[in-house]
PAVEXBA-838083 format. One record per residue: z, x, y of N, C-alpha, C, O in turn; residue in one letter. Coordinates in steps of 0.05 Angstrom, whole numbers, plus 5000, padded with zeros to 4 digits. Layout:
BEGIN
ZXYZXYZXYZXYA ...
END
This chain:
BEGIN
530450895309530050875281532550755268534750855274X 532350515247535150435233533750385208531550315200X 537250475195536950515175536950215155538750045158X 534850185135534549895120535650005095538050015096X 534350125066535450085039535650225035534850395052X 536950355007536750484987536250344967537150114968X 534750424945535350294919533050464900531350624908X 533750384874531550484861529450264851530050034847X 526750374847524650254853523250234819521950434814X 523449994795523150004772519949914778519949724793X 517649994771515649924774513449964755513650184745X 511449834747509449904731506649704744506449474753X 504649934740501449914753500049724725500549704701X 498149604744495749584714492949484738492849324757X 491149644727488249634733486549364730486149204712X 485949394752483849094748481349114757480749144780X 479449074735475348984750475348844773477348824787X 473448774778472448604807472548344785473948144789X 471048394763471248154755473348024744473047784739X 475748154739477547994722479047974748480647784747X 479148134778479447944796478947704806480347514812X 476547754807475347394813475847184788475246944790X 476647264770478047104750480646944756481546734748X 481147094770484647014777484346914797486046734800X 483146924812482346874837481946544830482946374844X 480646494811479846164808481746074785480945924767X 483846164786485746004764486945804789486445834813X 488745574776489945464788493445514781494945424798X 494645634761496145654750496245944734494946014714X 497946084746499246134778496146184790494046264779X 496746104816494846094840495846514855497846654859X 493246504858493446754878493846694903492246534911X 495746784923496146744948495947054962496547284956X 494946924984494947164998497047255018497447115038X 498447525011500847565029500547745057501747645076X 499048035064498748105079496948425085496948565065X 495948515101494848805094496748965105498448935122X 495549215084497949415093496349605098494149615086X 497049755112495450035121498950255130500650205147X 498550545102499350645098499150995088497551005070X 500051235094499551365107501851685089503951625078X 501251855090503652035087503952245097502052395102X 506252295103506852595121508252775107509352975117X 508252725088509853015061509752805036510552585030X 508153045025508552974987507853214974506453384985X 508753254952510253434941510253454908508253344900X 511153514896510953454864512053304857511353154839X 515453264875516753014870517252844892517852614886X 517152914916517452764935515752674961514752834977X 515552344961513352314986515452204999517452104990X 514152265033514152005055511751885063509651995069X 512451615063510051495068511051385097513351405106X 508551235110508951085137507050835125505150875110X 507950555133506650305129507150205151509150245165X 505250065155504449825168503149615166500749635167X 504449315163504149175149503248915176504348905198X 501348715166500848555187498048375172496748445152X 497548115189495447935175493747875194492647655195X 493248075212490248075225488848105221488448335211X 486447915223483947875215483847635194481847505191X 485747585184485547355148487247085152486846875139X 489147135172490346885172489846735205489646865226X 489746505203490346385236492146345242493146135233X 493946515263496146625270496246665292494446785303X 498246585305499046705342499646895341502046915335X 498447085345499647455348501447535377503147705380X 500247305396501547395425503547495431503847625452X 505647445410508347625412509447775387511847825383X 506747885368507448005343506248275346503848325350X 507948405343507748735339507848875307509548815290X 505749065303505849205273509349185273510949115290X 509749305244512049285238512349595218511549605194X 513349765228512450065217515750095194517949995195X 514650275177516550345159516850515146515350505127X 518350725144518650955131519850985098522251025099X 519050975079520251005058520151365044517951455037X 522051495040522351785018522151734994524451654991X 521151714973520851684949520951904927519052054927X 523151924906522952134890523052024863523351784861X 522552234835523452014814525852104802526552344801X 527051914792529951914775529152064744527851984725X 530352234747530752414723530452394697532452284687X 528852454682528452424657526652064657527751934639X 525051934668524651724678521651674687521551694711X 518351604673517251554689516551324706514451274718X 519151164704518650854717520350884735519850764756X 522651014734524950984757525351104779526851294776X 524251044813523551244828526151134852526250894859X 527851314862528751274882527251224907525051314914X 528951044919527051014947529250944972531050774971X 528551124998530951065009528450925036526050965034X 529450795054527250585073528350545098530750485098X 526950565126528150565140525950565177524750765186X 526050385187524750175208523050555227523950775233X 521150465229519450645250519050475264518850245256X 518550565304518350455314514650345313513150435296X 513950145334510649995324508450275334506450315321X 509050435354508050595372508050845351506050935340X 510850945348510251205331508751055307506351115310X 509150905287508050885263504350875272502951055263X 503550725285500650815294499450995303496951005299X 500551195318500151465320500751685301499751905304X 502451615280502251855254500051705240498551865230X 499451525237497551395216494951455230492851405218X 494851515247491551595267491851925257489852065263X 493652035247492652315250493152475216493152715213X 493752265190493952235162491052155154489052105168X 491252165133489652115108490451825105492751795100X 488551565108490151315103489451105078487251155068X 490350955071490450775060490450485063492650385070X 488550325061488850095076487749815052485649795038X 490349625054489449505029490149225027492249205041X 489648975017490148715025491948604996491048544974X 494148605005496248464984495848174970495647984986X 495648114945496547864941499147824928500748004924X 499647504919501347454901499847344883497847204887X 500947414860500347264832502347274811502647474798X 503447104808505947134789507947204812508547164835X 508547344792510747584788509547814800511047994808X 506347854802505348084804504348074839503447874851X 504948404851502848404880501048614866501548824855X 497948444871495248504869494248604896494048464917X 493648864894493149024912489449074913488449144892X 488049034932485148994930484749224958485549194981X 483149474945483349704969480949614983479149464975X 481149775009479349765019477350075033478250275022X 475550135048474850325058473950525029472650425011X 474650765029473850895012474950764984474250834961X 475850654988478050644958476350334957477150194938X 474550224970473249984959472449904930470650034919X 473949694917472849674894474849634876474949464858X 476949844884478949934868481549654867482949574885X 481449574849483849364847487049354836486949284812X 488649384841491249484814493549224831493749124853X 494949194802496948984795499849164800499849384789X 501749104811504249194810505949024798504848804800X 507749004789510548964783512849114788512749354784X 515049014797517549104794519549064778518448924761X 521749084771523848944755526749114759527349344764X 528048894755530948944755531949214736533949354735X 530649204728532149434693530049584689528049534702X 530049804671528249984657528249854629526249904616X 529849714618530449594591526949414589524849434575X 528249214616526448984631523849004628522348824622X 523149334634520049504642519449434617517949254609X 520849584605519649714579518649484565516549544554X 519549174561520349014544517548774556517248544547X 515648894579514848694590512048714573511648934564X 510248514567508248694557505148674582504948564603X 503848794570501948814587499848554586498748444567X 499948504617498048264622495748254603494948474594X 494348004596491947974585488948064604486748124597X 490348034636487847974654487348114661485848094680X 488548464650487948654670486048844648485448764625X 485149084660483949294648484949444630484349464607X 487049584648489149764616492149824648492249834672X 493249844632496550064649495550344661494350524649X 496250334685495650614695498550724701498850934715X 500450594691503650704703503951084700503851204722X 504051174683503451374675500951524685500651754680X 499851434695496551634715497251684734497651494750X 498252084746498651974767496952014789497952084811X 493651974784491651924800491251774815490051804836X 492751454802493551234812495251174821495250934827X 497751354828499851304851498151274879495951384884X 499251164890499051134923498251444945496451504961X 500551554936500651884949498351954940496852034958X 496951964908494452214914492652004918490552114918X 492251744921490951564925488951604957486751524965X 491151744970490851725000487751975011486251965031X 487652164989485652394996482052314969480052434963X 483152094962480752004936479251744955480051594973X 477251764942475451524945474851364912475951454892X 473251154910473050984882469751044879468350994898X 469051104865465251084861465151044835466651174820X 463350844824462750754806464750774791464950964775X 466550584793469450584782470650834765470950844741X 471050994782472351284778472951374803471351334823X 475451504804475851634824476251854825477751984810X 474351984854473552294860475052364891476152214906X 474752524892476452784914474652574937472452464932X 476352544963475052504989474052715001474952945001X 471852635014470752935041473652915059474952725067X 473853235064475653305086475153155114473353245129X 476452965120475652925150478453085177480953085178X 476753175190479053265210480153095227478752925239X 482153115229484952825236483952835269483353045281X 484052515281483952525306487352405314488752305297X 488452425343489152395352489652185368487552085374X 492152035382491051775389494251815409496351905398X 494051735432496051575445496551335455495151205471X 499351255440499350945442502350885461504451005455X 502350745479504050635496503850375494501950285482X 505950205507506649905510503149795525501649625517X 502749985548500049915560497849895551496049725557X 497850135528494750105511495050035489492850045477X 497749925469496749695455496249485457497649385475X 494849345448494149015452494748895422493348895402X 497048815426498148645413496548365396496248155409X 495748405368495348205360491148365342489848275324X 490448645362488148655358488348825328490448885315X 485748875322485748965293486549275300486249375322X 487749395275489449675281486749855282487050075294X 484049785271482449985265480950005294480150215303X 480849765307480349835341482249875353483349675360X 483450115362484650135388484050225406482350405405X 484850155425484350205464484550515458485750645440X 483050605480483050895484486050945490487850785493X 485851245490488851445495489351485522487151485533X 491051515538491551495566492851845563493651965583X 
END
């Protein structure tokens, strides 16, 4: 395990339809690009503090030589800065490809296809959370946050909901655009070695456990 950042993390959400996605979707200016899926995961959260596990990769959407590409796992702690609902510490730091797929086989997960637009990553969920669309931003400052205003193309700000953070995101599903409690599923188990991954295949098939 090595250690990558610290920093603090200035951020604000905003909600988006299917349709005012596919809106954006056919602009030419700015163009939506597509950056990568993430499938992500937590092993402690708390009132103020999560860890999450990610894994990030473009199998299935792009045509790509995988033959020598391995998930790329990541641990981030996340708390928030004091008196602050935009300013969240975040400290980050490399999991290996093997453990990060084996805690994420035995969590509550999250799995979701990134874009770019702007300035903004447009997050489009998938699995239970199908449907569900939200806009992120970051920024240098809290001044910055505050001063930005809210897109025309989206639904409303969810910065402030915190139904719509990521962490309680991970135990909800989306139904008829609202989101409700997931059924309990009991966590399976998975062992993964150099032998039984196959490099390059989708994370949601893997080779049996040895």
């Amino acid at each position: 395990m090595s250690y990558l950042t610290d920093s603090l993390e200035i951020e604000r959400k905003f909600l988006l339809t299917e349709e005012q996605f596919e809106h954006i979707a056919s602009t030419t200016d700015p163009v939506l690009t597509y950056m990568y899926r993430i499938r992500q995961g937590y092993v402690l959260q708390t009132e103020d503090i999560s860890v999450r596990i990610r894994v990030e990769d473009n199998f299935g959407v792009c045509e790509t030589d995988w033959s020598t590409q391995k998930p790329y796992g990541v641990m981030a702690i996340k708390m928030p800065k004091a008196g602050s609902w935009l300013v969240r510490e975040e400290y980050e730091c490399e999991v290996g490809a093997y453990a990060s797929l084996a805690i994420l086989d035995a969590v509550d997960v999250i799995e979701k296809i990134r874009f770019k637009y702007d300035k903004y990553g447009v997050d489009v969920f998938m699995g239970d959370l199908s449907g569900l669309i939200i806009a992120e931003c970051e920024y240098k400052t809290e001044d910055e946050a505050l001063a930005d205003p809210i897109p025309d193309w989206v639904e409303k700000e969810v910065t402030e909901m915190r139904e719509y953070r990521n962490v309680n995101l991970a135990n909800r599903c989306f139904i008829d655009g609202r989101l409700e409690p997931r059924q309990i599923v009991v966590p399976h188990y998975q062992t993964y070695t150099e032998s039984n991954l196959v490099v390059g295949t989708s994370l949601d098939s893997k080779p049996s456990g040895v």
